[in-house]
C-alpha positions in Angstrom: 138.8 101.9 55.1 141.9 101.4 53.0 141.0 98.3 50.8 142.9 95.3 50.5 145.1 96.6 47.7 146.0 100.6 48.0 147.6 100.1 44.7 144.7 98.2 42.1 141.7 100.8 41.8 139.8 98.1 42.0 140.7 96.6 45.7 141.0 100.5 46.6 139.2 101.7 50.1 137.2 104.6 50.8 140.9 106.6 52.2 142.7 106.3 48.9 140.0 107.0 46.9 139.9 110.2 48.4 143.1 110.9 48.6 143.0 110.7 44.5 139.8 112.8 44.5 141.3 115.5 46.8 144.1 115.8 44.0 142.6 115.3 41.1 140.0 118.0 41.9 142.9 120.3 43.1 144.5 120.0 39.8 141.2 120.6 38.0 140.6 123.7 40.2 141.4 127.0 38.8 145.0 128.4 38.7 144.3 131.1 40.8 143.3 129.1 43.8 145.9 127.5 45.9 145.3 124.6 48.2 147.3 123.0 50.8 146.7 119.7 52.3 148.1 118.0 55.1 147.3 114.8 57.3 147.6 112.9 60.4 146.9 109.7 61.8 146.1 108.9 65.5 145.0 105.5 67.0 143.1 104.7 70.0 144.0 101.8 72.2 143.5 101.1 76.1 141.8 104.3 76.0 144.7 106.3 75.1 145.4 108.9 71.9 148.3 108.2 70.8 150.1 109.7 67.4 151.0 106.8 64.8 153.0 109.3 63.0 155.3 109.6 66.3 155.5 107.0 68.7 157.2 109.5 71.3 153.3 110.6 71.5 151.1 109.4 74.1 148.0 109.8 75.8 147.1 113.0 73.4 144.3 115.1 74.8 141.4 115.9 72.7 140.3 119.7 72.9 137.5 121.4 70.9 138.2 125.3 69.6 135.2 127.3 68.1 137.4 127.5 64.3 139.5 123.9 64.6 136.2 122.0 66.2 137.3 119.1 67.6 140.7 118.2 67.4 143.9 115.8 69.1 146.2 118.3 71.0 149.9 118.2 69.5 149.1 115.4 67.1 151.5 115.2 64.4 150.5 117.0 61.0 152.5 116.2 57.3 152.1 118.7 54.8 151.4 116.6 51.4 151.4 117.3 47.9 150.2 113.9 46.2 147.6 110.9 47.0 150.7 108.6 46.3 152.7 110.5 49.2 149.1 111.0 51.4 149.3 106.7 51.4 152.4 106.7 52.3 151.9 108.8 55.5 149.0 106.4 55.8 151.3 103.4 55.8 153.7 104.7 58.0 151.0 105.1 60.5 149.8 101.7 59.9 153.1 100.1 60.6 152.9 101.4 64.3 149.7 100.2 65.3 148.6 98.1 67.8 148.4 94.5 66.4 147.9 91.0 68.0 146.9 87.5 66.8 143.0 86.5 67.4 141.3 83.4 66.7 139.9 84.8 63.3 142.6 87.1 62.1 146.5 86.9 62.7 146.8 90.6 62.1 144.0 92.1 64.1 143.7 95.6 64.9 143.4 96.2 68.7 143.2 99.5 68.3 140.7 102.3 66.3 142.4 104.7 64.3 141.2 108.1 63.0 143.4 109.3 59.7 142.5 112.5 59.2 142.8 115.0 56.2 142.7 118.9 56.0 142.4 121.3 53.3 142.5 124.7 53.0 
């Protein structure tokens, strides 16, 4: 989902080419229209929630609410006002996942992770 490369457009994943889409069509938008855009990033490992943004999280409950819809209770939420700052949320939430060696990869993931981005 991020790419190899977060930084050559073309080794870009599907995350921060949206991130640059989010602000390139805010910037595009008219002037009369404000936008605000913030993220967070949780992982989920040993069937736990836990916030990658703050590691004094754990074991988050997910609740759904008729506006919100589904959502992780007291996850951690960063205002942003740039893809460049967006990725680096992104890669401070990478840095505290769960990682071990495995016989194809001596980085695997052992976790699933759910980065997620809201606009209004």
């Amino acid at each position: 989902m991020s790419g190899p490369d977060k930084t050559d457009a073309d080794m870009q994943g599907v995350i921060p080419r949206v991130a640059q889409d989010v602000f390139t069509h805010a910037m595009e938008a008219d002037e009369s229209i404000e936008f605000a855009v913030e993220c967070s990033f949780v992982e989920i490992y040993l069937e736990r929630i836990r916030d990658l943004l703050d590691s004094t999280k754990t074991n988050l409950p997910v609740r759904e609410d008729p506006k919100l819809g589904v959502y992780v209770q007291d996850a951690t939420t960063v205002s942003v006002i740039s893809a460049e700052e967006m990725l680096m949320v992104m890669q401070q939430g990478d840095s505290n996942r769960a990682v071990a060696a495995t016989g194809m990869n001596e980085g695997s993931s052992r976790s699933h992770s759910l980065f997620s981005i809201n606009i209004t």
